[in-house]
N, C-alpha and C positions, 0 to 999 in steps of 0.2 A: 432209413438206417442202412439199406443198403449202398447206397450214394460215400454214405460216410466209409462204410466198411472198403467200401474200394477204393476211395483218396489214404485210408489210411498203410492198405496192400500195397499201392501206387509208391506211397512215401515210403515205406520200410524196401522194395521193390529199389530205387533211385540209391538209397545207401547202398545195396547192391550192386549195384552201376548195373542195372535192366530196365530198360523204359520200352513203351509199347509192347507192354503185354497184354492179354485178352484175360479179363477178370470176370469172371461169375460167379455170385453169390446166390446159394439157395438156402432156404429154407425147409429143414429136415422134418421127414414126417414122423420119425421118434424122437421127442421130445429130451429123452438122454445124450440127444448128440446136438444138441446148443439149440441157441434160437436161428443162426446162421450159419453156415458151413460154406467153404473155399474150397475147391480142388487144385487153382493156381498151383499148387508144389507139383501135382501127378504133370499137370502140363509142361513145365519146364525142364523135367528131366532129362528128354533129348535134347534141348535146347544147351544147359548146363552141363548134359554127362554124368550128371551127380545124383546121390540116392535120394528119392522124395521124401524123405522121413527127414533128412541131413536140409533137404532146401525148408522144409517148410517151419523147420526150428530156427534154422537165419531169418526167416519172414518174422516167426512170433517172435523175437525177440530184438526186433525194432520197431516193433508196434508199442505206444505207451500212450493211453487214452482213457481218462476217468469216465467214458462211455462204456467201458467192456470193464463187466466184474472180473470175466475168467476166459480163457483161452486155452482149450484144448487140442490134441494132436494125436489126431485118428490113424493109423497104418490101412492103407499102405501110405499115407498119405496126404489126407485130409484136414483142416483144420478149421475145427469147430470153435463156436462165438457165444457163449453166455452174454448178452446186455444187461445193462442196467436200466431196468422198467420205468427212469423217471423222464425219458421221453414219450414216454403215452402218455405219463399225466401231462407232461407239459401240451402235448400234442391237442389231447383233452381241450384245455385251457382254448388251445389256440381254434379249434374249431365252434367255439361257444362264443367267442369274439368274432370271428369273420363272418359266422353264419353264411348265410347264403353264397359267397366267396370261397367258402371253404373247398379247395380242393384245384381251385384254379391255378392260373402260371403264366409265367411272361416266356415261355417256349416259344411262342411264334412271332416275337419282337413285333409285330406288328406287319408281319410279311403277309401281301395281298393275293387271295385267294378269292378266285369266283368258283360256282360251285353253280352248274346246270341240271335242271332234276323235273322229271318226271316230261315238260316241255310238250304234249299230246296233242295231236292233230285236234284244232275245234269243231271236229265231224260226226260227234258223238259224247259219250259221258264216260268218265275214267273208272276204270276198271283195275281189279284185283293185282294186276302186274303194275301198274302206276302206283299202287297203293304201296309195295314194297319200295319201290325206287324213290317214294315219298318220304317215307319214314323214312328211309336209311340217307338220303340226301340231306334230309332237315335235322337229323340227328346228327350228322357228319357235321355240319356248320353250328351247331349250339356245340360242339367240343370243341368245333376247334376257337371258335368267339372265347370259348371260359379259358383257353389255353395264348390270349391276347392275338390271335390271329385276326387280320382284317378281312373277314368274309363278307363276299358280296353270293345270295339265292339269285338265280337268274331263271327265267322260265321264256324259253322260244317260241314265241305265238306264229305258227309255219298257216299264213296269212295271204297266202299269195297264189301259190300251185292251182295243178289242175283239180286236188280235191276241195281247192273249195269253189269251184268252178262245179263239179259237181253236186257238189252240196248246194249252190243255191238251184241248180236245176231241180235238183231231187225236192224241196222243199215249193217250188213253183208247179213241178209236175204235185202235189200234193195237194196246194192248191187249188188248182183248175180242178184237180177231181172233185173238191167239197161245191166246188160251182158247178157242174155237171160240165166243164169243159174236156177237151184232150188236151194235154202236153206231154209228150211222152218222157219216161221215166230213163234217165241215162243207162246203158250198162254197165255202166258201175257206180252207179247211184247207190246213196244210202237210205237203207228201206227202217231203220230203226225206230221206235213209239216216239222218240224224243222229234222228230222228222212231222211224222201225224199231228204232234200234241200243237206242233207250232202252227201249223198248217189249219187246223181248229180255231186256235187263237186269231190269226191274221181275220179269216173268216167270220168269226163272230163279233170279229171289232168290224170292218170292214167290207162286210157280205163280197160283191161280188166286185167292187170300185177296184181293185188291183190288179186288173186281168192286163191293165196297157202296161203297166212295171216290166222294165228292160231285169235283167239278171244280175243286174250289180245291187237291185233293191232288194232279191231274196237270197242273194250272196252275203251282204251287209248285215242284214238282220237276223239269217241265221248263224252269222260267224259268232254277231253281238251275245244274243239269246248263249248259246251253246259256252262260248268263253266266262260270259257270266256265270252258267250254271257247274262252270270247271271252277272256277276262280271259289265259290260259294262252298262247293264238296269240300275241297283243299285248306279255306278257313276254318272249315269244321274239324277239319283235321289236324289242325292247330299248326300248316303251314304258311307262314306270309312272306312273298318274296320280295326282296329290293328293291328289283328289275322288271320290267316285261318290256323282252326287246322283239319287235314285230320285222316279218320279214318283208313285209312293205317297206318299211322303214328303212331298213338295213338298204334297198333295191334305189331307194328316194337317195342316202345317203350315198352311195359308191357308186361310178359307172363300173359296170361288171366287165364290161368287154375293156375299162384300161386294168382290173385286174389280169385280165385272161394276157391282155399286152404284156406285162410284168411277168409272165410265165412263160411266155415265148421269147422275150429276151433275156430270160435266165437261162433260157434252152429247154424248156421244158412242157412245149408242145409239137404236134404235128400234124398235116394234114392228111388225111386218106378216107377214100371213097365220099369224097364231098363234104367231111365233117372233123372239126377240130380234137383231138385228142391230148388228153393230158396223160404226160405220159411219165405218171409214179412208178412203173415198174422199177424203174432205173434208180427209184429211193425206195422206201419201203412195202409198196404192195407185189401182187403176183402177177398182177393184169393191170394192162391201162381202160382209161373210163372215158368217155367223151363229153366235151365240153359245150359245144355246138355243133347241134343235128345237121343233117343235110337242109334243113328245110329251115335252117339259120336261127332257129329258138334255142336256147339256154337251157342246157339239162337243170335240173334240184343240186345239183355236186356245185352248181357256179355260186346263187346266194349262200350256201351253207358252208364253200370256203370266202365270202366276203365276210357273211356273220362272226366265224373265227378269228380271220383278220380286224375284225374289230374290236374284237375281245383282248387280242394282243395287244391291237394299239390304246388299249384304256389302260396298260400298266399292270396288269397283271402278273404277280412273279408265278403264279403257276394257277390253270386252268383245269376243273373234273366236270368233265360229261357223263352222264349216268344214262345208259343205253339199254336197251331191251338185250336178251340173248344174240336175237334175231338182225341184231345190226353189227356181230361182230366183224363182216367183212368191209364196214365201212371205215374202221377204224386206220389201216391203214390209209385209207387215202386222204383223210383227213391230216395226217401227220403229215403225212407227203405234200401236202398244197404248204402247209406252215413252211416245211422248210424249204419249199420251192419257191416262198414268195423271200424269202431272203432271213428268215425269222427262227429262233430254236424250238424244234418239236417238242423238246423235252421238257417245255413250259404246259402238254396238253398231256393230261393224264384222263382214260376212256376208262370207266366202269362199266362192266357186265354184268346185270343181272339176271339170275338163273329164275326158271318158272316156279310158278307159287301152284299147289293142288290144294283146294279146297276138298275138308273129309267132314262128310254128317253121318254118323249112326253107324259109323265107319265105310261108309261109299262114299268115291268121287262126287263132289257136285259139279259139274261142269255148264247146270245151266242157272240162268234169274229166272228165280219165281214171275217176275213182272214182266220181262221184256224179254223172254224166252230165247237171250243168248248171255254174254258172258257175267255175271256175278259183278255187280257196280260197289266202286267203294263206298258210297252213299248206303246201299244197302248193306255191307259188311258193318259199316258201323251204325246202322241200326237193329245191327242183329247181335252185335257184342259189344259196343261202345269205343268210344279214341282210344280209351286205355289200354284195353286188349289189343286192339287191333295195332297200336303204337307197337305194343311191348312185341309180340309175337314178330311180328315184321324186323324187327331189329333184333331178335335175340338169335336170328343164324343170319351167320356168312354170308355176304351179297352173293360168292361166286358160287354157293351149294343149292338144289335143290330143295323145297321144301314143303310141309305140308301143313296146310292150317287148319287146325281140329276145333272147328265151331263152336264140339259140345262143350270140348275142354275150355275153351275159351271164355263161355259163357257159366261153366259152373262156378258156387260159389264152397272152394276144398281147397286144401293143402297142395290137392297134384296142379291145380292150375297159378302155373308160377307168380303173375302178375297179380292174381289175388292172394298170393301168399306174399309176397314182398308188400302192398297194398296195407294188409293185415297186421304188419307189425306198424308198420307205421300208423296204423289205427289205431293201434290197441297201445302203443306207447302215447297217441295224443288223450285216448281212456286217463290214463295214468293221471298225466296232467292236468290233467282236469280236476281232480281230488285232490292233485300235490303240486305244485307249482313254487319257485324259487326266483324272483327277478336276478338275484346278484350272480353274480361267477364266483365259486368258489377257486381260489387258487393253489390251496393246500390241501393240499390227501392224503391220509393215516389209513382209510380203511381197504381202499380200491387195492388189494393185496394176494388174490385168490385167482386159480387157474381160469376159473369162467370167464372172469370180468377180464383179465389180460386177453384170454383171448376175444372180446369183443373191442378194446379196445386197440389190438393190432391189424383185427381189418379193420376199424376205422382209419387205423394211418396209411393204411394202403391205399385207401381211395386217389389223393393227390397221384401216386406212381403208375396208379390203375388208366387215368384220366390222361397223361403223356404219353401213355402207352397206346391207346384208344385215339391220339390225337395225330400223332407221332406216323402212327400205323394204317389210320386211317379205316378204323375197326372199333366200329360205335357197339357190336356186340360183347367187347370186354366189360360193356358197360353192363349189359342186364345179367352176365354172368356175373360180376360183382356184385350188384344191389342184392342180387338171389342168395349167393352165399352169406352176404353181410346179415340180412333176415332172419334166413336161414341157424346164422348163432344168436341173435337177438332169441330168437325164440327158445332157443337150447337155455341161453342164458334163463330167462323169464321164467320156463319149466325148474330149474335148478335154483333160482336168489329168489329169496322173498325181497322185495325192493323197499317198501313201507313197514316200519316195525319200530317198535319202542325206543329204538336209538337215535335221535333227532339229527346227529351229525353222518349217521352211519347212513340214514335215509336222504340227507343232502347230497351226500355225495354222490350216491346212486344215481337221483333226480337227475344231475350235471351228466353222469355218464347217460342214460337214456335218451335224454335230450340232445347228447352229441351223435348220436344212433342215427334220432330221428331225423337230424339237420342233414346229415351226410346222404340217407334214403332220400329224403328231398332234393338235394342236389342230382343224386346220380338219375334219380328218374326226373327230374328237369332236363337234362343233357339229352335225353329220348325222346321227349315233348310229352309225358306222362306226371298226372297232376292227382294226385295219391289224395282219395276223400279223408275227412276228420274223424267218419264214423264210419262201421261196416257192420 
């Protein structure tokens, strides 16, 4: 309705001879002053010169639309919008046919988007900050998919480095210890249970036969082990991605040194004190980074601008990396190699996620019960389930800090959001159960009362909620929505008796609840949140 209301401003606007003006339509919180409201007149009076009361009576009175019962004209200049409510029932209608569609859009024409997320060293097992960068990535790509975009999940298997040169030391030094050998333990080795557990394993399969194994065999099978046991968390968390691009692979496919060539004859390297320097200052960073050591090896900045360049060259109209806080200085230079290789940066959009505080009993938990350091998503969601752990993760800001209240998350009450959105759609599948209607009613006499309009105008809200979420790239419009939309389900449910003597008056309810319930389905679909039948 909004949509309409500003083609209709636009067209009355044009008889005016004024085109490109900024139209906002809001929805008034007293109900006396329309279902929509315009300020368009206050803004154009410096524009015109003219009184807003005088513009905004030229406006209404080129509007003529058997959409609008009535048009009012607020001072100082306002101009309010009674509709006529038989686009919610139509609306009604229309989300009881598309079902699970409902709410979608050809907004993003089919424009290609990859979308990089969570991406974890396989040096260990993912943790509570993955777990946000999860949710919010995998929720990012189910809006914009329902919104026709071509999204490609991509996850960086960093495959190659010194840390997994490490790791399989670390994992070799583990073993020899189970054998009463020495190897000694890297300093910066990884000392983690998941390190031990394997090191057991090898052992008990193979007592002490692996002692001649070079380090590419405890490299190899700890990278295997560990990415398996990442890839496994991640399905549980109802992420699956497209892609896994390895950074072997990436090393196998491009010679890195004719990238580095391409750089230097774009002008955009140099040498000093023995070692190649790329030199982004002169694009967007604050300092240059080096490209090649004195000692002629290949810093991590070299694969990780091929991996991009690859990205680019697979056609991608725009590119999101979703990064820790802690990599925001990388962002720069990664832009700066893009359009140092000759390519537009402004195809690579970098996410910052802000840290997550875990609160029990109201203290910080800072450590795992199990493995006495950081708190694993494995065990988050064995201690409140996908759903909570889905919903809470996506209902704030990538870019705010925030804090995640275990107890809360784990009770089952009204204050705990994701059981209360959860709840109505429980308790309308209740309903259902007892009441059930296969056909579509397409006519409505009864649906005529404050409650029921207002549940059925957040349901029409969802489709604009869903562009705006996609549009903006702000998958929390989404759990704000589903919360509020519950949230009058339930006002409603306290207030209408739904089931009652009137067979038609009770049909049509059915249709209304049922369009409730489809629309909660959808919106916590787009989250990756799968709302039980019963609670």
């Amino acid at each position: 309705m909004k949509e309409i209301l500003i083609d209709l401003i636009n067209d009355a606007l044009k008889k005016m001879d004024i085109t490109n003006a900024s139209i906002e339509i809001e929805q008034p919180k007293i109900k006396e002053n329309g279902d929509y409201s315009s300020n368009i007149a206050l803004k154009l009076t410096k524009i015109l010169n003219q009184n807003p009361m005088d513009i905004a009576n030229n406006i209404v009175a080129n509007i003529n639309s058997d959409k609008i019962k009535k048009i009012e004209i607020k001072k100082p200049g306002f101009i309010n919008f009674f509709v006529d409510k038989n686009y919610l029932i139509d609306n009604l209608v229309t989300v009881l046919k598309e079902e699970d569609c409902y709410g979608s859009s050809n907004i993003g024409n089919g424009k290609k988007i990859n979308i990089e997320f969570v991406s974890a060293n396989p040096t260990g097992i993912l943790h509570i900050g993955n777990a946000r960068g999860g949710a919010y990535g995998d929720s990012l790509a189910r809006i914009l998919r329902f919104c026709n975009y071509s999204v490609t999940e991509e996850y960086y298997i960093n495959d190659a480095g010194k840390q997994i040169i490490y790791l399989g030391e670390s994992l070799k030094s583990r073993y020899f210890e189970k054998c009463n050998k020495n190897y000694p333990m890297p300093e910066e080795g990884y000392h983690g249970k998941e390190i031990i557990d394997m090191a057991n394993d090898l052992y008990n399969e193979f007592q002490d036969k692996l002692l001649e194994k070079d380090i590419d065999y405890f490299k190899e099978y700890a990278t295997k082990i560990l990415l398996n046991n990442i890839f496994n968390d991640l399905k549980e968390y109802r992420i699956n991605y497209d892609v896994y691009t390895s950074e072997l692979a990436i090393k196998n496919k491009y010679n890195l040194y004719e990238i580095i060539d391409r750089l230097t004859k774009n002008g955009y390297t140099y040498e000093r004190d023995g070692a190649v320097w790329f030199k982004c200052s002169s694009i967007f960073d604050n300092t240059d980074h080096v490209l090649i050591k004195e000692d002629k090896t290949l810093t991590y900045l070299v694969p990780d601008i091929a991996y991009h360049l690859d990205k680019y060259n697979r056609g991608f109209d725009k590119m999101i990396d979703i990064f820790g806080t802690d990599h925001h200085g990388y962002v720069a230079r990664l832009k700066s190699s893009i359009k140092a290789l000759g390519n537009d940066p402004d195809k690579l959009e970098v996410k910052l996620l802000q840290l997550v505080r875990l609160i029990e009993d109201g203290n910080v938990v800072k450590m795992s019960k199990r493995t006495g350091k950081s708190v694993t998503l494995k065990e988050l969601i064995d201690e409140v389930g996908v759903n909570a752990a889905r919903y809470y993760f996506v209902k704030s800001s990538l870019d705010t800090q925030m804090d995640f209240d275990l107890n809360l998350a784990k009770s089952k009450s009204n204050e705990n959001p994701v059981y209360y959105v959860c709840y109505a759609y429980a308790r309308i599948a209740s309903i259902l159960k007892e009441v059930n209607y296969d056909e579509i009613l397409t006519k409505y006499d009864t649906l005529n009362d404050e409650d029921t309009y207002n549940v059925l105008e957040k349901v029409y809200e969802f489709k604009e909620v869903v562009k705006n979420a996609a549009q903006k790239e702000l998958p929390h419009l989404i759990t704000n929505y589903v919360y509020d939309l519950a949230n009058i389900f339930h006002n409603y449910y306290s207030n209408v008796r739904i089931i009652t003597e009137d067979e038609k008056a009770t049909k049509e309810k059915i249709m209304l609840i049922k369009a409730v319930q489809q629309t909660i389905k959808n919106a916590l679909n787009l989250i990756g949140v799968i709302p039980p039948e019963k609670m």
